[in-house]
N, C-alpha and C positions, 0 to 999 in steps of 0.2 A: 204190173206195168202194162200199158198200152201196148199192144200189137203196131209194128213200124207202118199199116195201112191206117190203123187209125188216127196213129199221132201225125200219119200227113195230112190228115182230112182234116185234123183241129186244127194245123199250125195253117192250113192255106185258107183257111174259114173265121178265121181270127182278126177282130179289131180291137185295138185296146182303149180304156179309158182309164184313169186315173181315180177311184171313188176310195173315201177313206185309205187313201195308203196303202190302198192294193189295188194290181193291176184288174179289173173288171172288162173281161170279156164278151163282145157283141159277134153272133155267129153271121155269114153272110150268104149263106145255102141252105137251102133245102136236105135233107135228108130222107129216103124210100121208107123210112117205119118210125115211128117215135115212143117209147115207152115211159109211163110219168108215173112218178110215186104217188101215194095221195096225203097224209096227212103232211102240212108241212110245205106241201109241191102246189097241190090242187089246191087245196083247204085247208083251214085251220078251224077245230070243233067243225062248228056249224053253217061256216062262212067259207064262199069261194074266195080267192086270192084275189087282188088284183090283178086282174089282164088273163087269168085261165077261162072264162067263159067263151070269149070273143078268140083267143087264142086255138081251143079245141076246136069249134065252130069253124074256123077257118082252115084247119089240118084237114078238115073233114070233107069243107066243100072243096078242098084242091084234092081228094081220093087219097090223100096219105093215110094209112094205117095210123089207129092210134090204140095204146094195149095200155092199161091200169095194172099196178103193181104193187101191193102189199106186205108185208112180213107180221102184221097182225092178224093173228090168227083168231082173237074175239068175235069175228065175225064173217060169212060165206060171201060168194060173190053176188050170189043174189042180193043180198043185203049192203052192198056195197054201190050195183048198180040201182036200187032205189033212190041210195041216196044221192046219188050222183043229178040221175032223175028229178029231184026234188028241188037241188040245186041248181037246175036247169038245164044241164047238161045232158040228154038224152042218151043212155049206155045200156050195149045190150051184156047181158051173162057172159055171153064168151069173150068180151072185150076185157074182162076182169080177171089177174091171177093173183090169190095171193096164198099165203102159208098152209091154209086150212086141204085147201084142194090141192096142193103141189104136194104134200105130205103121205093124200092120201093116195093121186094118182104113185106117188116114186113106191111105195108097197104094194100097190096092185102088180105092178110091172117088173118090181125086184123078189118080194116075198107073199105073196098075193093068199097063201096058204096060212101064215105066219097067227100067232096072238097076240094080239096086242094090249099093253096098260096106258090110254093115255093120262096122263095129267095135263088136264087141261079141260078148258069151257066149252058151253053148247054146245057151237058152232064144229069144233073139231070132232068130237063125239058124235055129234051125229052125222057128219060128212061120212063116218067109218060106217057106222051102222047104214045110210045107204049106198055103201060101196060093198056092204056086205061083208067085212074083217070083222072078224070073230076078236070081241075084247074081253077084256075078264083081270079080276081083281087077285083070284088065287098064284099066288107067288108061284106055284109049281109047275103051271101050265104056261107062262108068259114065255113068249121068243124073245118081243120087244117092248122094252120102253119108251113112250115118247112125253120126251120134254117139251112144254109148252106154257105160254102165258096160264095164268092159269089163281086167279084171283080167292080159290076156293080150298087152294095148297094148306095139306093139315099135314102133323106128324105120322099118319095111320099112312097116308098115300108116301111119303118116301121109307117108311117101314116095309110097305110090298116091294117096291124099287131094288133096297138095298135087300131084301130075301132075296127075291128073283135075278138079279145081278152077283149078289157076294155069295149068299148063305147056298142055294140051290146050281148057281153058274151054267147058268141056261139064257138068260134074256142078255142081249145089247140095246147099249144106248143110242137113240138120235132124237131127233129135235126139229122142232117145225124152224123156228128162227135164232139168230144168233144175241140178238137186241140185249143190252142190259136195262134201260128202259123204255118206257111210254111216254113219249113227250105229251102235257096236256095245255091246257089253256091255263094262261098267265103265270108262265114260266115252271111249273112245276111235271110231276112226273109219278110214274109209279111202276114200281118195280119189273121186269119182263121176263121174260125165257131164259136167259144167261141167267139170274138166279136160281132159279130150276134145277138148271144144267149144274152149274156147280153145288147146290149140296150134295145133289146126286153120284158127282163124280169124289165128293171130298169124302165120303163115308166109303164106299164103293171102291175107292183107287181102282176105279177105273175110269176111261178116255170116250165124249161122244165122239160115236162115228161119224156119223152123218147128220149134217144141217142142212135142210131142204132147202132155207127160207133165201133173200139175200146176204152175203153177194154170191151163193151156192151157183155153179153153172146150171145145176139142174133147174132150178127157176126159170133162167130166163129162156134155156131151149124148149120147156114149154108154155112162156109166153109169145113165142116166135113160131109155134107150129103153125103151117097150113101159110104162112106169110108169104115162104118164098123168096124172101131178100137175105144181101149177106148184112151178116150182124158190122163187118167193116162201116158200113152204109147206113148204120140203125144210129139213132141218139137215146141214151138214157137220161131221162132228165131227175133227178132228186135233190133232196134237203140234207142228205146223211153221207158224210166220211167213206164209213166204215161198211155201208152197206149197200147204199144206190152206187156213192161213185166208183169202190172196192170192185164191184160186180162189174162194172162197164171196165174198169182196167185188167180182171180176170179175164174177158174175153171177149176182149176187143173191140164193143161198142163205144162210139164216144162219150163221151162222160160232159157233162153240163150240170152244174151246180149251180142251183137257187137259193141266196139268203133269205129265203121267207121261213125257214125252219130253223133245224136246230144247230147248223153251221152257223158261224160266225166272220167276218174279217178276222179277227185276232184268232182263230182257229187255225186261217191259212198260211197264215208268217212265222206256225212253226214246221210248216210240212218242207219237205226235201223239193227241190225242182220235178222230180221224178213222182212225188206222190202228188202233186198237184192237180187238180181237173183240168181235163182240154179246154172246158169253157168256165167262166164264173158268170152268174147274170142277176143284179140285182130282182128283178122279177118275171116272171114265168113268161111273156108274151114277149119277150125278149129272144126269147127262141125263133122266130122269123127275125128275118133278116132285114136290117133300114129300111132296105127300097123297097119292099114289101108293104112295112110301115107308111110310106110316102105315098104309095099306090094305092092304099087303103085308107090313105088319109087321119092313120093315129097318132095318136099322142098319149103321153102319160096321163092326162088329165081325162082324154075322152073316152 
């Protein structure tokens, strides 16, 4: 649930519109930080959104912060701001946080000593290797397990898992994100981290600890380092329920949901008053506010 400072900033920020049978949200303020998901929010595959180009571009020449947010761990942030890059949208490294490096930052900082097994791609593997965490395959020596996407998942890797967790009872479980999947282009998907996590814990009985990814606090407090602002004051903008908006109602940013991902209308008429987003916005540039719009002279069209 929203923090009572944030649900006055949505409810006094609020216009309503009427768009398929649900009430569709226009904000009418600015907000000191913005944090946007990307696949879904930003983009879809290959393709920027409607209204995100024009949109960042304008956060940026008004000096609003703007941070990138992840819970796919396939890929580092550098690889994230290329493509960003490429897309038009010029980003630097540190503007980027997503699973891979918030997994490896919370072990530096919690078990920094620790061994680790991950399951998982490249990207995660080698963020560890140059953080310097010691990984290793031998069941005997492992502290932790980390559950992660991980497209390369054989019987042999949750064979070490369930040694080193059940048979030897030495390693705990956690997990870069909570995702059951990957949404892809033309409506399909493919399996994510939540499958991971649960064969692991079904052979195992035993519980992950910790999830780094969204809507984990740990994420967003260090997507907000060095910022400086209260997160009251921040907006999350994403595509997902259970993980952009989950996170902004965990603690206390406002929540603004965009139908360009994997939410729906018919998604939000079965949520509670109380799980609802502060904002709904058909699409992303919708985040400035009308007279913003007017002053700037947009349209949907242009």
């Amino acid at each position: 649930m929203e923090t009572s400072g944030a649900s006055v900033a949505a409810t006094s920020g609020r216009k309503k519109q009427s768009v398929a049978d649900h009430n569709v949200s226009t904000l009418n303020r600015l907000y000191d930080a913005y944090i946007f998901d990307l696949d879904g929010t930003i983009y879809l595959g290959d393709g920027l959104l409607p209204g995100a180009k024009r949109l960042i571009s304008e956060l940026r020449n008004r000096h609003i912060p703007v941070r990138f947010i992840s819970n796919n761990p396939t890929k580092d942030p550098v690889q994230y701001a290329e493509k960003l890059t490429k897309l038009g949208l010029p980003t630097q490294v540190d503007e980027v946080v997503n699973s891979v490096v918030a997994t490896t930052r919370w072990l530096l900082e919690n078990y920094p000593t620790a061994v680790v097994f991950p399951i998982g791609e490249a990207p995660l593997i080698r963020a560890l290797e140059n953080a310097h965490i010691r990984t290793s395959s031998q069941a005997d020596e492992i502290d932790i397990v980390i559950a992660s996407y991980d497209r390369t998942f054989t019987y042999e890797k949750l064979q070490i898992a369930f040694d080193a967790i059940w048979f030897h009872k030495r390693a705990r479980l956690i997990a870069t994100n909570p995702d059951r999947y990957c949404p892809m282009v033309g409506g399909r998907g493919e399996p994510d981290a939540a499958s991971i996590i649960a064969a692991i814990e079904a052979c195992t009985s035993t519980k992950c600890e910790v999830v780094v990814g969204k809507p984990s606090s740990i994420m967003l407090h260090m997507t907000l380092e060095g910022l400086h602002v209260d997160v009251k004051n921040c907006a999350m903008v994403g595509d997902r329920l259970a993980t952009d908006i989950q996170m902004a109602r965990n603690t206390g940013l406002v929540s603004v949901l965009v139908l360009t991902g994997e939410t729906k209308v018919e998604d939000l008429k079965r949520l509670s008053a109380q799980e609802q987003p502060g904002f709904v916005l058909e699409r992303i540039d919708q985040v400035l506010p009308s007279d913003i719009w007017e002053e700037l002279g947009w349209s949907k069209e242009s």
